[in-house]
LUMSEKOL-703381 format. One record per residue: residue in three letters; x, y, z of N, C-alpha, C in turn. Coordinates in steps of 0.1 Angstrom, whole numbers, plus 5000, padded with zeros to 4 digits. Example, Ala and Ser with C-alpha at 12.3 -4.5 7.8 and 13.67 -1.06 7.14 Angstrom:
2
ALA513249435078512349555078513249675078;SER512849785071513749895071512950005079;
//
This chain:
61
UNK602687563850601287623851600587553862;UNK600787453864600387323879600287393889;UNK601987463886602287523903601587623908;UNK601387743896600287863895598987823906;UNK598487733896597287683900596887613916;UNK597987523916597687473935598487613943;UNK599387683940599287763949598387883952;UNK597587873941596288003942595087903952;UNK595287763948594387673953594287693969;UNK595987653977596287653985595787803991;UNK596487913983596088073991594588063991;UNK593588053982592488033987591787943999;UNK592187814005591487734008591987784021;UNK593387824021593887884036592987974039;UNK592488094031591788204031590488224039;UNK589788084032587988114036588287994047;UNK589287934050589287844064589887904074;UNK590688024073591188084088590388224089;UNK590188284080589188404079587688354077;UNK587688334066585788354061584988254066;UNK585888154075584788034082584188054096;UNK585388124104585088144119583888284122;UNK583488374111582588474103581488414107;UNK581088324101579788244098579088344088;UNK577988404094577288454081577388624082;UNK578188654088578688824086578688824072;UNK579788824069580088804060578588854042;UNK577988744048576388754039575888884039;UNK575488874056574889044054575489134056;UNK577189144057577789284048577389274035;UNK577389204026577589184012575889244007;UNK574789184016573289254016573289384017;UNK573589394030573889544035574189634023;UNK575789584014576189664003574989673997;UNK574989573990573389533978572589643980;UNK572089663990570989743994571489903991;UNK572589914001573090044001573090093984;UNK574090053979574290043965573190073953;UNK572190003959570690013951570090123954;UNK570090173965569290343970570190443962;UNK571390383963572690523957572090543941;UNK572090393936572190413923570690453917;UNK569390413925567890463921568690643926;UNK568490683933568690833937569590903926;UNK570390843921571390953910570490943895;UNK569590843898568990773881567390893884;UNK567390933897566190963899566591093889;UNK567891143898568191273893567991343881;UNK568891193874569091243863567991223853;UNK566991143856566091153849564991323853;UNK565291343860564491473864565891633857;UNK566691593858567291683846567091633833;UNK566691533828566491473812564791573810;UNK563791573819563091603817562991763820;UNK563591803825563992003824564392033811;UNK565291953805566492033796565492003780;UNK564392073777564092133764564892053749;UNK566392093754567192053740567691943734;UNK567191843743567891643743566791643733;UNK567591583726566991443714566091353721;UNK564691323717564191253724563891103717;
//
């Protein structure tokens, strides 16, 4: 189980030291960027569907 563990250890520390370091803060504001994106998607579908909750007559309220 040792070995599991240092070689996930090892694949990660290789990871964010040859990739996610020389980045600097990209990285951050793609991850914002999502955030944001993601938040307009999901208010817009919530808008929707609250404006069909409030058409449809036959929902249980």
């Amino acid at each position: 189980m040792d070995g599991l563990v240092f070689l996930l250890r090892d694949v990660f520390v290789w990871l964010f030291e040859n990739t996610m370091e020389p980045l600097g803060n990209i990285p951050n504001g793609i991850f914002l960027i999502l955030l944001f994106v993601g938040l307009f998607v999901w208010l817009k579908m919530q808008a929707k569907y609250n404006a069909e909750a409030e058409a449809n007559p036959d929902q249980i309220k």
